[in-house]
C-alpha positions as CSV (number, residue, x, y, z in Angstrom):
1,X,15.2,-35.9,-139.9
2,X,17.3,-35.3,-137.0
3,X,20.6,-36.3,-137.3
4,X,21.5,-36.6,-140.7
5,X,23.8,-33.7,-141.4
6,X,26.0,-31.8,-139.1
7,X,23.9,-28.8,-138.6
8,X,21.6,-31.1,-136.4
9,X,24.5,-31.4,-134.1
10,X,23.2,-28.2,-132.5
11,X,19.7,-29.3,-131.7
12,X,20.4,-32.8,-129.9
13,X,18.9,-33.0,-126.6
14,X,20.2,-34.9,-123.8
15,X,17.8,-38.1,-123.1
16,X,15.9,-38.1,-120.4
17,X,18.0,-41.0,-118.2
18,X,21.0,-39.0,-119.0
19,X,22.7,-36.5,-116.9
20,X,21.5,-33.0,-118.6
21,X,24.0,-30.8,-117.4
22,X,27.0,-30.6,-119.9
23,X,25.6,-32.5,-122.6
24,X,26.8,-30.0,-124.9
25,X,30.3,-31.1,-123.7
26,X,29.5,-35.0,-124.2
27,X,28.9,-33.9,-128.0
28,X,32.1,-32.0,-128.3
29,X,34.5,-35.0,-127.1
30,X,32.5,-37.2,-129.2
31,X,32.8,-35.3,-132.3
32,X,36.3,-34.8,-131.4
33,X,37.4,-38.3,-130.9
34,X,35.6,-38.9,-134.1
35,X,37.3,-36.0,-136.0
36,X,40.4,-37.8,-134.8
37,X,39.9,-41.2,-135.9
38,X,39.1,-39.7,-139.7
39,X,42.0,-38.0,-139.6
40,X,44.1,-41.2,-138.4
41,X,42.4,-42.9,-141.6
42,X,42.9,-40.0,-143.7
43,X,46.4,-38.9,-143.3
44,X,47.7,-42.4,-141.9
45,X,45.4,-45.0,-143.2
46,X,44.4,-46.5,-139.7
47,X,40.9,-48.0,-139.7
48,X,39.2,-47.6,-136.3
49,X,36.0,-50.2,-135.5
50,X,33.2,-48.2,-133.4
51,X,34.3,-50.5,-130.0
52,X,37.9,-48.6,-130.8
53,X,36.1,-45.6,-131.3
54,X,33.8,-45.9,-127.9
55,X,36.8,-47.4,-126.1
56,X,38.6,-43.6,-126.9
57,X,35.6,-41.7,-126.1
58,X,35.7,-43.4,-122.5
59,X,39.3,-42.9,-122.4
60,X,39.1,-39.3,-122.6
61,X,36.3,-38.7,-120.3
62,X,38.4,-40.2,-117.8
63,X,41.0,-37.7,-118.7
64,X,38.7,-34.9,-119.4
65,X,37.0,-35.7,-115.6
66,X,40.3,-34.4,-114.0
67,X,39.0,-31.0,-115.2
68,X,35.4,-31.1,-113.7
69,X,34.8,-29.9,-109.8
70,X,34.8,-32.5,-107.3
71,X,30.6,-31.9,-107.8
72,X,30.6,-32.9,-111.4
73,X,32.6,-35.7,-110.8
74,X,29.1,-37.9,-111.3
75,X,29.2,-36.8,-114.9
76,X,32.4,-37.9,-116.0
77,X,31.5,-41.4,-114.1
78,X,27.9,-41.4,-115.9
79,X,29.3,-40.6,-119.5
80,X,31.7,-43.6,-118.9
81,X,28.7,-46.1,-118.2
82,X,27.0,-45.0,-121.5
83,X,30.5,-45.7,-123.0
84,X,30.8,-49.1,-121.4
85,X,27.5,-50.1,-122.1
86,X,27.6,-49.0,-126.2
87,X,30.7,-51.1,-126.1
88,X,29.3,-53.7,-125.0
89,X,26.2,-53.9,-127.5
């Protein structure tokens, strides 16, 4: 089943409503605002709720959009929505 170890991570697929093109890089600052919150539990003993853990994924898109080409702007903007809306679920 898809999804339940991290060698899956390779063979997500974007869905269809979302934006294709750098999915690969939605993963990555996923999985790295993740890596950082089990290392802020491991080695400090912080606890993180998902809403925290969306809430930083959003954050850094922001910051990561300052890096895209005025053309991939929509991306960033897009990635932030899906944020917003997990959020708010």
């Amino acid at each position: 089943m898809l999804g339940t170890n991290a060698y899956d991570i390779h063979s997500l697929s974007a869905p269809s409503s979302f934006p294709q093109e750098d999915f690969a890089s939605f993963i990555a600052l996923s999985c790295w605002e993740l890596w950082k919150a089990r290392n802020a539990f491991v080695f400090r003993g912080e606890r993180y709720s998902l809403h925290h853990l969306l809430g930083a994924c959003r954050a850094t898109t922001e910051l990561w959009s300052f890096r895209l080409s005025t053309k991939k702007k929509h991306i960033a903007s897009k990635w932030c929505v899906l944020f917003d809306q997990a959020r708010a679920d």
